[in-house]
VEXROGU-404295 format. One record per residue (C-alpha): residue number from 0; residue in one letter; x, z negated, y. Coordinates in nm, 2 decimals. Each point is the difference from the previous one (the first is absolute). Layout:
BEGIN
<site><i>NUM</i><aa>A</aa><u>X</u><w>Z</w><v>Y</v></site>
...
END
This chain:
BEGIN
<site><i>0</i><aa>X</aa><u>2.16</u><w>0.86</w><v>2.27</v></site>
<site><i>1</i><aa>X</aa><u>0.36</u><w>-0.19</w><v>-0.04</v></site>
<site><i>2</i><aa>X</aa><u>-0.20</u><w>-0.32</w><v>-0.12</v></site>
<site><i>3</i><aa>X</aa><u>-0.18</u><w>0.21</w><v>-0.26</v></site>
<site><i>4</i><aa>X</aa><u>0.27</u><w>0.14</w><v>-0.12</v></site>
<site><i>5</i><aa>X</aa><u>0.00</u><w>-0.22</w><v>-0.37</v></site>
<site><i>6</i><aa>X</aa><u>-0.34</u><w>-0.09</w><v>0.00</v></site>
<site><i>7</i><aa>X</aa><u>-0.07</u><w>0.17</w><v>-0.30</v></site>
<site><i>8</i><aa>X</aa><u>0.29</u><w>-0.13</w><v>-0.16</v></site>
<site><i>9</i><aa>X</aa><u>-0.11</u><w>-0.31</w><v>0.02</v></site>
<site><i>10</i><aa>X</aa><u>-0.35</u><w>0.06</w><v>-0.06</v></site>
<site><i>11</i><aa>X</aa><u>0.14</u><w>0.16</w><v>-0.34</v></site>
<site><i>12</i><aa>X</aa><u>0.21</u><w>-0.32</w><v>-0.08</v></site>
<site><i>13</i><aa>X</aa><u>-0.31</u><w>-0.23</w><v>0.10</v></site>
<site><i>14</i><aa>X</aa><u>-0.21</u><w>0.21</w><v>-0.28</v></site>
<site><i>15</i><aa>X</aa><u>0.27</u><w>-0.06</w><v>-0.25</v></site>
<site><i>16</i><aa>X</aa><u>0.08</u><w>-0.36</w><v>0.12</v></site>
<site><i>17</i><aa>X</aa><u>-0.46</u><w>-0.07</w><v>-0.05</v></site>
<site><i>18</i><aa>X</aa><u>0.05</u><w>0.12</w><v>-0.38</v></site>
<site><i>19</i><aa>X</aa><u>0.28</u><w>-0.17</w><v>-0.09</v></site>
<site><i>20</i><aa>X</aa><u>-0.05</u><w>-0.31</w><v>0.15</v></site>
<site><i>21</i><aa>X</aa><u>-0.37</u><w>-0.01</w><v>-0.19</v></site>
<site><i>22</i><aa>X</aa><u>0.15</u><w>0.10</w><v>-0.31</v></site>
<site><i>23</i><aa>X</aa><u>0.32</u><w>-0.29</w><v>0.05</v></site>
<site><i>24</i><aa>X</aa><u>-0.32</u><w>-0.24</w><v>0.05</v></site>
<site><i>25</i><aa>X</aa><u>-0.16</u><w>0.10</w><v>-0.30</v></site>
<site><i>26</i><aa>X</aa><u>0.29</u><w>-0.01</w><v>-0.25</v></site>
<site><i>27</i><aa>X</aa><u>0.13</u><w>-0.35</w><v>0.15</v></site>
<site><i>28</i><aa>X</aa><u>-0.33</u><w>-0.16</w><v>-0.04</v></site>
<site><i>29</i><aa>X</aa><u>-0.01</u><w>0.19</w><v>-0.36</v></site>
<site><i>30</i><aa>X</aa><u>0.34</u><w>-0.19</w><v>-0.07</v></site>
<site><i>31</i><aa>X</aa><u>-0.07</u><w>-0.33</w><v>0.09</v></site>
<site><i>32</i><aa>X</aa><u>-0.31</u><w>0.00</w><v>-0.19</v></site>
<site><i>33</i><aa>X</aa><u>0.18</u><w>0.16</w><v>-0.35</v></site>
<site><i>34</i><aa>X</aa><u>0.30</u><w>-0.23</w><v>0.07</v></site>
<site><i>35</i><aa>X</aa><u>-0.18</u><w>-0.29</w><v>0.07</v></site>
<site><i>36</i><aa>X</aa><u>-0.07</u><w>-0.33</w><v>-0.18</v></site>
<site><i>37</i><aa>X</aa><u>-0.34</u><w>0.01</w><v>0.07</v></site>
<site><i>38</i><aa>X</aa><u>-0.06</u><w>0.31</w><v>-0.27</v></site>
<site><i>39</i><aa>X</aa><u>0.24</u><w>-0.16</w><v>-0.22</v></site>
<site><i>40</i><aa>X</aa><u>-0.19</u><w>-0.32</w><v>-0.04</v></site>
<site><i>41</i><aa>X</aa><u>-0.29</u><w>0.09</w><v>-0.02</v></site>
<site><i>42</i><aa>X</aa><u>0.03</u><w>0.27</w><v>-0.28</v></site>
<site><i>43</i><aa>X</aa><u>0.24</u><w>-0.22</w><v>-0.16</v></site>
<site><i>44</i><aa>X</aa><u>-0.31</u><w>-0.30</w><v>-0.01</v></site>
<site><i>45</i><aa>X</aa><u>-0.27</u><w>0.28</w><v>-0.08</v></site>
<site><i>46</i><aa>X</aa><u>0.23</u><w>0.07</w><v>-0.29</v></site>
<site><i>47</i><aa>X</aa><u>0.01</u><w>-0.32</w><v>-0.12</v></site>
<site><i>48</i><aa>X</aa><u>-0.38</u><w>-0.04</w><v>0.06</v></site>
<site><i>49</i><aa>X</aa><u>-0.09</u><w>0.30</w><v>-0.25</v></site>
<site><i>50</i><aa>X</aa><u>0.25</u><w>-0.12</w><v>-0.25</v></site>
<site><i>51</i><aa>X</aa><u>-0.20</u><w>-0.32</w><v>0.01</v></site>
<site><i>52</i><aa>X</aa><u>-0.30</u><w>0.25</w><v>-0.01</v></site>
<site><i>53</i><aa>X</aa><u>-0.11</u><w>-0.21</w><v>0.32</v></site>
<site><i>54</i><aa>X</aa><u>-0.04</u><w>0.34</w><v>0.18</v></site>
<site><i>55</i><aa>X</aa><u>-0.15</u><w>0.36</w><v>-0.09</v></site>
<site><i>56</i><aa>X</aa><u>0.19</u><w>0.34</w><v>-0.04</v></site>
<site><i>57</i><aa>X</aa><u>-0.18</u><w>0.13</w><v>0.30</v></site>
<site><i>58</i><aa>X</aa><u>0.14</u><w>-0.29</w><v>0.22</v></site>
<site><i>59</i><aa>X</aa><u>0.35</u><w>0.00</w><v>-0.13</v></site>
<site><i>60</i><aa>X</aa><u>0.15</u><w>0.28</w><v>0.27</v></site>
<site><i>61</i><aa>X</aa><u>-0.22</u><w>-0.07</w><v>0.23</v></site>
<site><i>62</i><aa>X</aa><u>0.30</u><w>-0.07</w><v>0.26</v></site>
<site><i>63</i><aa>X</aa><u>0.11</u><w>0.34</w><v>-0.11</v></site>
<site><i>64</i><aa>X</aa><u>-0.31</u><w>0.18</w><v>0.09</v></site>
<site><i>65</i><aa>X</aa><u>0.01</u><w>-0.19</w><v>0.34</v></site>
<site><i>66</i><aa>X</aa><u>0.36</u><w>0.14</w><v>0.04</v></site>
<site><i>67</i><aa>X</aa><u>-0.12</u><w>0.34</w><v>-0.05</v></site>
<site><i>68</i><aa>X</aa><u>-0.30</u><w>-0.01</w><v>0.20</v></site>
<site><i>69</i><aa>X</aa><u>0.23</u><w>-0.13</w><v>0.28</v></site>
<site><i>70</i><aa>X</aa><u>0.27</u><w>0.32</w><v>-0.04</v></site>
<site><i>71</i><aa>X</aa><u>-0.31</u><w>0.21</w><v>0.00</v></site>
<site><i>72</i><aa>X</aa><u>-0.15</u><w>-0.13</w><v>0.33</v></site>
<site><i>73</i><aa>X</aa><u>0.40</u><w>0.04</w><v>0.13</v></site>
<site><i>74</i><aa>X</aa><u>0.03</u><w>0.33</w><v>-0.14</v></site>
<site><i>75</i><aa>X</aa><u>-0.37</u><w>0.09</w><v>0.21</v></site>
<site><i>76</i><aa>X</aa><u>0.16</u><w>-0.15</w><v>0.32</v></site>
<site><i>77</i><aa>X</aa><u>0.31</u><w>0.17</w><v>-0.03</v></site>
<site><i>78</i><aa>X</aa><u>-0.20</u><w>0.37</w><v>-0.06</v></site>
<site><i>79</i><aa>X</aa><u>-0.23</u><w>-0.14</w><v>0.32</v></site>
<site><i>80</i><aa>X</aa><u>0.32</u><w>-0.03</w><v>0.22</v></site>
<site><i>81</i><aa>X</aa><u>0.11</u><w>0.37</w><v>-0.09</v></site>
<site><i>82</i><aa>X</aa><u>-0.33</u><w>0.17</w><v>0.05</v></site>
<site><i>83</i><aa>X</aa><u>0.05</u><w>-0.18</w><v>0.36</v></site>
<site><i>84</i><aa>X</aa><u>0.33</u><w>0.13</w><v>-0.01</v></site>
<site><i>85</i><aa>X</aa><u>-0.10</u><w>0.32</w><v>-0.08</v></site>
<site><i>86</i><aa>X</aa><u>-0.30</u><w>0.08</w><v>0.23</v></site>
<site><i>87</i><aa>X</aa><u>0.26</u><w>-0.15</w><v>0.33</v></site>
<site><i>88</i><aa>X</aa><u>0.26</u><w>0.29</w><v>-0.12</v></site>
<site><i>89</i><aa>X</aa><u>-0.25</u><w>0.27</w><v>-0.04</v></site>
<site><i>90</i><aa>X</aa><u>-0.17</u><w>-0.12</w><v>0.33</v></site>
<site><i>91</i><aa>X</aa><u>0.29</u><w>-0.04</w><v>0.23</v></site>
<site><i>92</i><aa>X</aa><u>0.29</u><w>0.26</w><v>-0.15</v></site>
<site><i>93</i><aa>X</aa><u>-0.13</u><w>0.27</w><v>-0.28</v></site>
<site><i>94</i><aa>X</aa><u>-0.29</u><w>0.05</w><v>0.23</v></site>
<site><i>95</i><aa>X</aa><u>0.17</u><w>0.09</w><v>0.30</v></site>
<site><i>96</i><aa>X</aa><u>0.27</u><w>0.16</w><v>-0.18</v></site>
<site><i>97</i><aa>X</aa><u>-0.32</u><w>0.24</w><v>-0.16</v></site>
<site><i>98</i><aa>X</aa><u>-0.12</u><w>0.05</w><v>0.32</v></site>
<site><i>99</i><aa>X</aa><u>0.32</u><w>0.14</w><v>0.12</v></site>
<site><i>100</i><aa>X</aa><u>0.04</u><w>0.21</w><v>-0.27</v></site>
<site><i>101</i><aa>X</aa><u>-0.33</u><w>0.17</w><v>0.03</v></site>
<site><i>102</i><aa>X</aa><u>0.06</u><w>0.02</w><v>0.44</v></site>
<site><i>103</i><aa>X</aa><u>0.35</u><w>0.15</w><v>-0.09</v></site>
<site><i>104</i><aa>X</aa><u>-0.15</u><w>0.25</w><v>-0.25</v></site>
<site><i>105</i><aa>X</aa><u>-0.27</u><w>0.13</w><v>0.25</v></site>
<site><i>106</i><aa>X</aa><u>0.29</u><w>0.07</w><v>0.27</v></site>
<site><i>107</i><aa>X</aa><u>0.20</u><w>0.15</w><v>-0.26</v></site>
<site><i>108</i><aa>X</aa><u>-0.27</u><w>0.24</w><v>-0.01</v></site>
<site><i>109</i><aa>X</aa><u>-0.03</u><w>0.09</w><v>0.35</v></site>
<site><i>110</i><aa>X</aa><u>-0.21</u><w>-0.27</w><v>0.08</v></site>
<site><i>111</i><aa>X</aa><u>0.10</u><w>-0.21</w><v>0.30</v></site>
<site><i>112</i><aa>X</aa><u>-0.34</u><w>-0.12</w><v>0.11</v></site>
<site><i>113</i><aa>X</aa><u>0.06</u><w>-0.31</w><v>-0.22</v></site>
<site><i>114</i><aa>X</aa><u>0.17</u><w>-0.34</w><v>0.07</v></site>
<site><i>115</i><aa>X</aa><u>0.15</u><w>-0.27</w><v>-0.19</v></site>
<site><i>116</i><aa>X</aa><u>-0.22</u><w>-0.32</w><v>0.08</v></site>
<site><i>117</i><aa>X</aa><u>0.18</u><w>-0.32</w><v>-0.12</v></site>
<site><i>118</i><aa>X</aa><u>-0.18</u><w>-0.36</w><v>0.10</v></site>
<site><i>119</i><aa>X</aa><u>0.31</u><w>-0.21</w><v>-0.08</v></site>
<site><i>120</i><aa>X</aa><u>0.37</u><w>-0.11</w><v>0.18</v></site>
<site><i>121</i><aa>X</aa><u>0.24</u><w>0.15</w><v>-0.31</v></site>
<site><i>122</i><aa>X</aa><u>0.23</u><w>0.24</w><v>-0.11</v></site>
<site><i>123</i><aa>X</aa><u>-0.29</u><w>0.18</w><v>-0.07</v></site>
<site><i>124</i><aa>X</aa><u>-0.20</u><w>0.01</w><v>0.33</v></site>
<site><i>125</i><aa>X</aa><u>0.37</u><w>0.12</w><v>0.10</v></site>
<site><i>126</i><aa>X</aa><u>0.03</u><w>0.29</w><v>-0.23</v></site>
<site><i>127</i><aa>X</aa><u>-0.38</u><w>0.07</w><v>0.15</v></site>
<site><i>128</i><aa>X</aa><u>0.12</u><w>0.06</w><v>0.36</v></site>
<site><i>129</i><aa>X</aa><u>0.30</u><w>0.21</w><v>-0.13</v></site>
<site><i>130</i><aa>X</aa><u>-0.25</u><w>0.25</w><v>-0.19</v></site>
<site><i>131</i><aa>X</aa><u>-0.22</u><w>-0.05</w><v>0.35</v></site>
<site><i>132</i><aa>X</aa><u>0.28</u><w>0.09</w><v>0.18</v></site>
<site><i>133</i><aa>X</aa><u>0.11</u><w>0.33</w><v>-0.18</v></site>
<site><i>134</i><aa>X</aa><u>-0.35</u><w>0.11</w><v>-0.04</v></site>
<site><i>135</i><aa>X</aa><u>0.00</u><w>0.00</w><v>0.39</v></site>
<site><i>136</i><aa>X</aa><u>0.30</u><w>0.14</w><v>0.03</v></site>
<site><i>137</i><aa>X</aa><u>-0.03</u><w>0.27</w><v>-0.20</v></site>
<site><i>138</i><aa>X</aa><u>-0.39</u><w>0.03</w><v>0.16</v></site>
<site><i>139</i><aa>X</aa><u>0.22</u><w>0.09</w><v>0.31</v></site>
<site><i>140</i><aa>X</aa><u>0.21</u><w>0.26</w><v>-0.11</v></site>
<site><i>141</i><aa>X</aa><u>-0.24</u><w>0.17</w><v>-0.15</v></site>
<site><i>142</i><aa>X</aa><u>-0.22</u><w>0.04</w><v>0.34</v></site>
<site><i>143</i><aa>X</aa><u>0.36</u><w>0.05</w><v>0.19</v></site>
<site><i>144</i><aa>X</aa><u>0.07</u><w>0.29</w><v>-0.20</v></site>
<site><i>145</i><aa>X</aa><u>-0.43</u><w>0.11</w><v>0.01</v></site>
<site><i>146</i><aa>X</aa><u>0.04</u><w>0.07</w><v>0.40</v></site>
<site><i>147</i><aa>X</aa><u>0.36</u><w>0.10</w><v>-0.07</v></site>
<site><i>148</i><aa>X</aa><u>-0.13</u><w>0.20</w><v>-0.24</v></site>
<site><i>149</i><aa>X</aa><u>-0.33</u><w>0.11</w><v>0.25</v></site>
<site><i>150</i><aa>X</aa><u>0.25</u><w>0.04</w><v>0.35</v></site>
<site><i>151</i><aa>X</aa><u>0.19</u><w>0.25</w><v>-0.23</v></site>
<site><i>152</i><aa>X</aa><u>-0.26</u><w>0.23</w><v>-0.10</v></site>
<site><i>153</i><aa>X</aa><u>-0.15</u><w>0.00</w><v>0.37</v></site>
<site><i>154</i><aa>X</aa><u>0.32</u><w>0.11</w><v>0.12</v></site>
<site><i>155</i><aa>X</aa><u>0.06</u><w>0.31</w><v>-0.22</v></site>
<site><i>156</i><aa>X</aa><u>-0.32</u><w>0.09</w><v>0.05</v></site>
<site><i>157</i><aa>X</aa><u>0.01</u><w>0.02</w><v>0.36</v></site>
<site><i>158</i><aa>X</aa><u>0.39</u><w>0.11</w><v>-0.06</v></site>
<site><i>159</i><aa>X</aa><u>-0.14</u><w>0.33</w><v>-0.15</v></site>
<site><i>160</i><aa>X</aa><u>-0.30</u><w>0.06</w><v>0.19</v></site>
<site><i>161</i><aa>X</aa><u>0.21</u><w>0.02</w><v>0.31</v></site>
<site><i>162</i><aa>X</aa><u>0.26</u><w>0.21</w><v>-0.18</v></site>
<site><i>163</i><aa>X</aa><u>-0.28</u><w>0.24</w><v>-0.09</v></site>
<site><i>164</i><aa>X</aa><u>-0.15</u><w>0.00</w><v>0.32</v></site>
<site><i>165</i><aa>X</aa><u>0.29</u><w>0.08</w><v>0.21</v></site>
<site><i>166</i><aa>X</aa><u>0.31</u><w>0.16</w><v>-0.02</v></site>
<site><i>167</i><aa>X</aa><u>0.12</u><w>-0.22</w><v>0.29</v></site>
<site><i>168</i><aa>X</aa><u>-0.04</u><w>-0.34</w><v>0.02</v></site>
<site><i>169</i><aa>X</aa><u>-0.09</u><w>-0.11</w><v>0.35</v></site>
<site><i>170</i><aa>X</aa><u>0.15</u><w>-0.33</w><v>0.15</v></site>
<site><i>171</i><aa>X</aa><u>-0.33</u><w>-0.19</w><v>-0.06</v></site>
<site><i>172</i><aa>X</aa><u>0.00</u><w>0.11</w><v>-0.36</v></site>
<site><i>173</i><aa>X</aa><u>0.38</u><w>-0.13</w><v>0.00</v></site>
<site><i>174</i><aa>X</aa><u>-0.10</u><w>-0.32</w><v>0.17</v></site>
<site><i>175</i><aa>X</aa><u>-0.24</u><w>-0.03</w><v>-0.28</v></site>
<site><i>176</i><aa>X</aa><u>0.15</u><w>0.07</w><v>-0.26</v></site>
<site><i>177</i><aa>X</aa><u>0.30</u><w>-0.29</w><v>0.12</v></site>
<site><i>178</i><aa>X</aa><u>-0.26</u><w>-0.27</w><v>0.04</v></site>
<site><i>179</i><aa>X</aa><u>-0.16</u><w>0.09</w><v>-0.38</v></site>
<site><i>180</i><aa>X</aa><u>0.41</u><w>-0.03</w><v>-0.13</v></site>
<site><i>181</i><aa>X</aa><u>0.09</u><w>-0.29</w><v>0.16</v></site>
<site><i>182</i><aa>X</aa><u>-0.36</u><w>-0.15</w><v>-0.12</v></site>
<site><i>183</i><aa>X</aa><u>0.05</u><w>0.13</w><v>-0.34</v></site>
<site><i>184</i><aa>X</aa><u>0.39</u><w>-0.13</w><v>0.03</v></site>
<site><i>185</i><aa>X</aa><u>-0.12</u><w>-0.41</w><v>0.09</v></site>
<site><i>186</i><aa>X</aa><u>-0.24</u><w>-0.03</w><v>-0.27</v></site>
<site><i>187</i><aa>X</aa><u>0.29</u><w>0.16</w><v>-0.23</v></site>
<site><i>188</i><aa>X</aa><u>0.24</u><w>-0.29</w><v>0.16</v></site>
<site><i>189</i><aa>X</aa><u>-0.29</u><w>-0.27</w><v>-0.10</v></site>
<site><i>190</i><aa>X</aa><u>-0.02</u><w>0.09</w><v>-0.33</v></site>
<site><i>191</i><aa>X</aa><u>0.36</u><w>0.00</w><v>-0.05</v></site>
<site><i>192</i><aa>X</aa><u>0.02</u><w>-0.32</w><v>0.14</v></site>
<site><i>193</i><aa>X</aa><u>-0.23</u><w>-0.10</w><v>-0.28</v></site>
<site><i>194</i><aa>X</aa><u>0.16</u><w>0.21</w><v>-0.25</v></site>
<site><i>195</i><aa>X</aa><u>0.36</u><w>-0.20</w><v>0.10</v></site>
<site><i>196</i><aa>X</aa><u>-0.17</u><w>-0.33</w><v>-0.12</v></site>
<site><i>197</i><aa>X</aa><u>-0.04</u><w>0.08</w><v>-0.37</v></site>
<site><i>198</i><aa>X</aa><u>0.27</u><w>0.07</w><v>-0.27</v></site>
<site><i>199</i><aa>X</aa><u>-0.06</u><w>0.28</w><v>-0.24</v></site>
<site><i>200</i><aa>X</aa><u>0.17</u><w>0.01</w><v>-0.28</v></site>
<site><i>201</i><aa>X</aa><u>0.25</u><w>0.34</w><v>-0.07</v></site>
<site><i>202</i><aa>X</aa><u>0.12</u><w>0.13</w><v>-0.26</v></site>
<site><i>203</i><aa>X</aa><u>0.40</u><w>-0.01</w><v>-0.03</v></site>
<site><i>204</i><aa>X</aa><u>0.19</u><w>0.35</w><v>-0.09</v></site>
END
C-alpha cells in the first residue's frame, strides 16, 4: 500500500487543478476578446454607422450580444466541467467514505458480519483493510472468550458434581480434574495473548 499512500491527495489536487484550469481558460479567452481591437473597431464603426443612420438600433450592439452569448456558452462549460467534477468526487471518495461509515456503524452495534468493500488503490481502500482488520480481530476475541467462556462453565459443573458426589476424590477424579485446569488454563494463555495485543485506554488517579 506504500505506493497508495497519496493517491487521494493527488486525486483531490487533480479535481481542483480540472476546475481551475477550465475556469483560467474561460476568463483569458473572456479577456482577449473585451481587450481586444477587434470589439473596439467594430463598435466604434457601428457607431459611426448609426450616427450616419446607415445602420438600425437593433444592429448597433450586436458585437455586444455576441460577447454575451459567448460568456454564456463559457459560463455553461465551466458549470459542465464541475458537474464532472462533482460526480468523480462523489463516485470515487464521499461514496466510499459513506460506505464506511454505514460498515462501521453496523460493527458498532455488535455487528461483525459486515466488511468494508473498496474497489480502488487509495488511502481509502487502506482505511478499508484497517476496519477489515479490527472487525476480524475483534470477531476473534469474542469466540476466544465464547469457548473460554463455555470450558469454564463445563468445568464447575463437573467441579461440583464430583464434590457432591464424593466426599473423597479418587486419583482418576484428580487426574481429571488436572487435565480440565490445564485445558481451561491454555485457552486462558490464548486469549491473553490476544488481550496483550490491544491498548485500552485507563483512567489516571
Amino acid at each position: 500500500m506504500k505506493s497508495s499512500k497519496y493517491s487521494l491527495q493527488r486525486t483531490m489536487i487533480v479535481y481542483f487543478l480540472l476546475i481551475g484550469f477550465a475556469s483560467l481558460l474561460v476568463g483569458i479567452e473572456f479577456i482577449i476578446d473585451t481587450h481586444g481591437k477587434e470589439l473596439e473597431e467594430e463598435l466604434h464603426s457601428n457607431f459611426e454607422k448609426y450616427a450616419k443612420s446607415e445602420l438600425g438600433h437593433d444592429t448597433l450592439f450586436v458585437p455586444l450580444d455576441r460577447l454575451r452569448s459567448k460568456a454564456i456558452l463559457m459560463i455553461a462549460i465551466i458549470l459542465f466541467v464541475m458537474i464532472i467534477v462533482l460526480t468523480m468526487f462523489i463516485k470515487n471518495i464521499t461514496g466510499p467514505l459513506q460506505h464506511m461509515i454505514e460498515v462501521s456503524k453496523e460493527i458498532s452495534r455488535g455487528d461483525l458480519s459486515h466488511t468494508v468493500r473498496i474497489h480502488s488503490n487509495n488511502e481509502l481502500a487502506e482505511l478499508g483493510n484497517v476496519i477489515n482488520e479490527m472487525s476480524s480481530n475483534l470477531q476473534e476475541i469474542i469466540l476466544l472468550s465464547s469457548n473460554l467462556c463455555e470450558s469454564g462453565d463445563a468445568f464447575v459443573s463437573q467441579t461440583i458434581d464430583i464434590l457432591n458426589e464424593k466426599e473423597q476424590l479418587s486419583r482418576e477424579d484428580i487426574h481429571d480434574l488436572r487435565e480440565e485446569t490445564a485445558h481451561l488454563k491454555a485457552e486462558m494463555d490464548m486469549l491473553s495473548e490476544v488481550i496483550e495485543y490491544f491498548n485500552f485506554y485507563t483512567l489516571e488517579k
